[in-house]
C-alpha positions in Angstrom: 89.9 -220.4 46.1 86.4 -221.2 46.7 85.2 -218.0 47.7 85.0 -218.1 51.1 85.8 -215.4 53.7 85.1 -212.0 54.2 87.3 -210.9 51.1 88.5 -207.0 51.1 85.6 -205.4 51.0 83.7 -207.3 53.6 86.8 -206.7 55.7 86.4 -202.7 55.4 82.6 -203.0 56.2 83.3 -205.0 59.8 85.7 -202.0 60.3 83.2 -199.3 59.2 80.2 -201.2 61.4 82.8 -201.4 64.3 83.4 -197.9 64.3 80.2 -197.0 64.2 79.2 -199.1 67.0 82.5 -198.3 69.5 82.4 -194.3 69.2 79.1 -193.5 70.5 79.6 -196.1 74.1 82.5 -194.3 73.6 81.6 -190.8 74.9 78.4 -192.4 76.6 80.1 -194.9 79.0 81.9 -192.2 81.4 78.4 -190.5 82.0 77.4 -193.7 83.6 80.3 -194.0 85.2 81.8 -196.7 83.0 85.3 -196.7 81.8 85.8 -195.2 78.0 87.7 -198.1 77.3 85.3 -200.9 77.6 83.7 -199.5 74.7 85.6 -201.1 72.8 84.4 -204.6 74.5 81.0 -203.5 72.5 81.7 -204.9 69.0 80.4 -208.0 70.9 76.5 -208.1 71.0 75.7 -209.6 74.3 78.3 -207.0 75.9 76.6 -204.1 74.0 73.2 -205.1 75.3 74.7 -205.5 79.0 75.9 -201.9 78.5 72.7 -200.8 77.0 70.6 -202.3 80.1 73.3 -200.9 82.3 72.9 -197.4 81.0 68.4 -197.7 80.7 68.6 -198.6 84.3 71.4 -196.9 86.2 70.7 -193.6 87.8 72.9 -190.9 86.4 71.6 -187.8 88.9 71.5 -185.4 86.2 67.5 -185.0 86.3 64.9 -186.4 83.4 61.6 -186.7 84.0 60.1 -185.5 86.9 
């Protein structure tokens, strides 16, 4: 009654935000040898800059910069 919560709408938005987040670990995390799965585990922050360090860092063998 007193307006609080996310509502509808706000609702739609986490889904559209997680989406958009989840899909691209998604096909990234096997090329680092990371399960596709625990891109879903990135709609959490911390764990989507854990994976993002992971994947700066972590030697993929399929060249770069010389």
């Amino acid at each position: 009654m007193g307006g609080y919560g996310m509502g509808g709408g706000g609702l739609i938005w986490f889904l559209i935000i997680g989406v958009l987040i989840v899909v691209p670990f998604w096909k990234l995390l096997p090329r680092y040898g990371l399960p596709s799965w625990a891109a879903l585990l990135t709609i959490f922050p911390l764990v989507a800059l854990v994976f993002l360090w992971i994947m700066a860092f972590k030697d993929n063998g399929g060249g770069g910069r010389s």
